[in-house]
C-alpha positions in Angstrom: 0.0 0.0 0.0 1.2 3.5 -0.8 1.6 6.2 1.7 -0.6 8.3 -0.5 -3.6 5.1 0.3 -2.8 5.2 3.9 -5.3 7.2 5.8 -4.8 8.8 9.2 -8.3 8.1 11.0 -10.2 9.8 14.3 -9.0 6.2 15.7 -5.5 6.7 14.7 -3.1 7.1 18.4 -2.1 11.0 18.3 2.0 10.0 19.4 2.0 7.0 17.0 0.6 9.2 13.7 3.3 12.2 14.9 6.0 9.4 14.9 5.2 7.5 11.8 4.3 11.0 9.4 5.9 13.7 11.0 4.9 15.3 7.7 2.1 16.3 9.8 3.4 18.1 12.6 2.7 21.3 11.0 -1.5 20.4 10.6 -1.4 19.8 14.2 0.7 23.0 15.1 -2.1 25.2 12.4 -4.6 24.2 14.8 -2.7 25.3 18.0 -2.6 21.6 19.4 -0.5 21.2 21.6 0.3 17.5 21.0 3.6 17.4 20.0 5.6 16.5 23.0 2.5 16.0 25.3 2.5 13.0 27.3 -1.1 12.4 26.7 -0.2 11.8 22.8 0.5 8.0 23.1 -2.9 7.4 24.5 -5.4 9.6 23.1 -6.8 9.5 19.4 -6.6 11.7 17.3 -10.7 12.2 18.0 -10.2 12.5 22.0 -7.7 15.2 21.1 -9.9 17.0 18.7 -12.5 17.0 21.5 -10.4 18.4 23.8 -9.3 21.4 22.0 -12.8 21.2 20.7 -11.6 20.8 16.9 -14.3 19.9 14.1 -12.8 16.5 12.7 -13.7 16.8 9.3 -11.5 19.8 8.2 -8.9 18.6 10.5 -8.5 15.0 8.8 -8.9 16.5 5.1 -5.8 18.7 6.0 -3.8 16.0 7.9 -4.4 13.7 5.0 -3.7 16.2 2.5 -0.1 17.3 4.2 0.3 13.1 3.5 -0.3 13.3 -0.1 1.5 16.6 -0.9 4.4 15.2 0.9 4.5 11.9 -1.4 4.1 14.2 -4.5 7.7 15.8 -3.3 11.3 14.5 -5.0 12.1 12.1 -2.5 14.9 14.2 -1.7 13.0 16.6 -0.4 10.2 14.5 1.6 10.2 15.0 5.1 11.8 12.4 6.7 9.3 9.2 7.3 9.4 5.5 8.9 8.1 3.5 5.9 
């Protein structure tokens, strides 16, 4: 499966999707959610999160999964790094 099929989901672990696409740190940071570095990221979904910075889902999953596939439409060289 390509990254670009790979979807991030509400269900999706908020530390796990941060560590596996850091690609979409910046989504995260747009929304002024403070889940990068919080220890609460490696048990909350992405939806818990979204609830507690009371976050509509659906614009924030079309953006995370957009930063995925504008990142696989980069030269490799210039991806963000990523654990494939």
């Amino acid at each position: 499966m390509t990254r670009e099929k790979q979807k991030i989901t509400l269900k999706s672990i908020v530390a796990d999707t941060l560590e596996r696409w850091p690609e979409v740190i910046p989504v995260f940071i747009k929304y002024q959610m403070k889940c990068v570095g919080c220890s609460m990221a490696a048990f909350d979904s992405i939806a818990e999160a979204l609830k507690n910075h009371g976050i509509p889902a659906n614009q924030f999953l079309d953006d995370i999964n957009n930063a995925l596939i504008e990142n696989e439409r980069l030269p490799r060289m210039l991806r963000r790094k990523n654990h494939d």
